[in-house]
C-alpha positions in Angstrom: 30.8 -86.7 -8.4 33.1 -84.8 -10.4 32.6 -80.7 -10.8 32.4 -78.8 -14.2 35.9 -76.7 -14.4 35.0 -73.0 -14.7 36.0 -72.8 -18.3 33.3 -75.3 -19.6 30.5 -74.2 -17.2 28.7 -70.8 -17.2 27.0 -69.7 -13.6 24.3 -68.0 -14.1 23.5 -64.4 -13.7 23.1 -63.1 -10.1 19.4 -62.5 -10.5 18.4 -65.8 -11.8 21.0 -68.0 -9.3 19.5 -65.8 -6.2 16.0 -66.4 -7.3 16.6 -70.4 -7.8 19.0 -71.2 -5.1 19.1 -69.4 -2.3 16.0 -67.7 -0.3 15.1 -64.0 -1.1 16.6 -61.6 2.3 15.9 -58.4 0.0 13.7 -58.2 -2.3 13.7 -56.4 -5.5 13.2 -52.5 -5.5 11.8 -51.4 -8.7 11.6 -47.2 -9.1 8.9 -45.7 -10.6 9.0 -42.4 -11.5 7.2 -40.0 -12.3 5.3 -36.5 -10.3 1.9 -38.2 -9.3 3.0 -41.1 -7.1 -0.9 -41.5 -6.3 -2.4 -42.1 -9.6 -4.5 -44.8 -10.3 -1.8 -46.3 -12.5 0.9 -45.8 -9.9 -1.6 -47.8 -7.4 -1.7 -50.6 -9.8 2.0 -50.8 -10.5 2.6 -51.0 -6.3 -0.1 -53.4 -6.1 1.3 -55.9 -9.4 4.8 -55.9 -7.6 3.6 -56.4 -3.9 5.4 -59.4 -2.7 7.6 -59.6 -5.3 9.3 -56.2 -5.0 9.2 -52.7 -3.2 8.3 -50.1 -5.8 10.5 -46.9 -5.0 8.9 -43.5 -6.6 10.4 -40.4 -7.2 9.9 -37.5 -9.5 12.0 -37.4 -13.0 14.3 -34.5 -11.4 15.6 -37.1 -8.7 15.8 -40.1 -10.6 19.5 -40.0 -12.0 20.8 -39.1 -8.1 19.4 -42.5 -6.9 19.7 -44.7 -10.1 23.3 -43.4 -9.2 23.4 -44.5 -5.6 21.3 -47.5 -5.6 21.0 -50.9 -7.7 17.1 -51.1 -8.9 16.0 -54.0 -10.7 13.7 -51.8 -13.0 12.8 -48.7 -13.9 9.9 -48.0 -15.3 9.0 -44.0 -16.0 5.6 -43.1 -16.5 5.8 -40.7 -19.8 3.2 -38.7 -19.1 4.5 -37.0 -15.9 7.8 -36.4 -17.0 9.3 -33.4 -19.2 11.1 -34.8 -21.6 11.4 -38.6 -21.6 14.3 -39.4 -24.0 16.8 -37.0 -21.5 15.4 -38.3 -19.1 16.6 -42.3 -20.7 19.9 -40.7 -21.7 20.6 -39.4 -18.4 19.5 -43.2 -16.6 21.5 -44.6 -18.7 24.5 -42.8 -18.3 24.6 -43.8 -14.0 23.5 -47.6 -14.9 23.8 -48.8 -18.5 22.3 -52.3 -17.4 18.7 -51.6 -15.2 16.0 -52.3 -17.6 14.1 -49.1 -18.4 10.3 -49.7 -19.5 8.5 -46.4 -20.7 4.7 -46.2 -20.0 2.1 -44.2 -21.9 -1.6 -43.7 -21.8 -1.6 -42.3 -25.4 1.5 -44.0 -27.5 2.8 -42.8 -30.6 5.1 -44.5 -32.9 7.4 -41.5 -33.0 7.7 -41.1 -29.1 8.5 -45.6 -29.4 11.4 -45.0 -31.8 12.7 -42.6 -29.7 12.5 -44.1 -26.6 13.9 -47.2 -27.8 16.9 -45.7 -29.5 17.7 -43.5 -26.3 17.8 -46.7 -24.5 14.9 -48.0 -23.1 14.0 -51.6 -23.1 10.5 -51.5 -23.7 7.5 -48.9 -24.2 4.0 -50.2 -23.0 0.7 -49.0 -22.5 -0.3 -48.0 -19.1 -2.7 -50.5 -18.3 -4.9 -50.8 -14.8 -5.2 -54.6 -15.8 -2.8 -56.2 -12.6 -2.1 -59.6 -15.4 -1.2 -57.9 -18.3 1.1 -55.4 -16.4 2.8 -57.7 -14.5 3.3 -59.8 -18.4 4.7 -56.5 -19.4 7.2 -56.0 -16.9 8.2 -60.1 -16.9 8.7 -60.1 -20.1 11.0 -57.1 -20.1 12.9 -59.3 -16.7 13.2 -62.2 -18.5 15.0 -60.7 -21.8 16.9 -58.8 -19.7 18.4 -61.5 -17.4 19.3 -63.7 -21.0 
């Protein structure tokens, strides 16, 4: 059986070729960040991604060190316990211009969206205690970031 030449076949991106070939060693760390790391929201977000990923969580004034120094999968920073979220974006962005960045709120405003969004976030959600529709939130935000 002959084998596509590199120029006419694409591989596909690391995430979705580790996920469909090869056995997860490591899984996924997502960080969560924010200053209460034992909310009930928090919980809910540990509990969606058990077994699928370790959720890392730190408050907003260490997140740029570590987004820095280590490759997350996601972030996802929970609005209501950080100062000011678009700086907060900026600065993520500016160590990893790639990781998805999903912005939760318990009270959204369409302001705070369009600013979020244009700083650089991928998404901005409700903060939901519902496990299925989080963990729809956060696949969804994956899945158009892996395309």
């Amino acid at each position: 059986m002959e084998q596509p030449s590199t120029s006419s076949y694409q591989w596909p991106s690391k995430p979705f070729w580790l996920s469909s070939f090869v056995p997860k060693i490591m899984p996924d760390i997502f960080l969560l960040v924010g200053n209460n790391p034992d909310s009930s929201w928090s919980a809910t977000v540990r509990a969606v991604l058990m077994g699928i990923a370790v959720a890392e969580t730190c408050p907003d004034s260490e997140a740029r060190e570590l987004v820095a120094e280590n490759d997350y999968e996601m972030i996802i920073i929970d609005a209501g316990a950080v100062a000011d979220v678009t700086a907060l974006i900026a600065e993520l962005r500016e160590a990893s211009a790639s990781v998805p960045i999903v912005v939760a709120t318990a009270s959204p405003r369409w302001q705070t969206a369009k600013d979020v969004l244009l700083t650089g976030a991928n998404d901005y959600i409700r903060k939901t205690l519902d496990p299925v529709k989080l963990r729809a939130n956060l696949q969804d935000v994956l899945t158009r970031s892996r395309a």
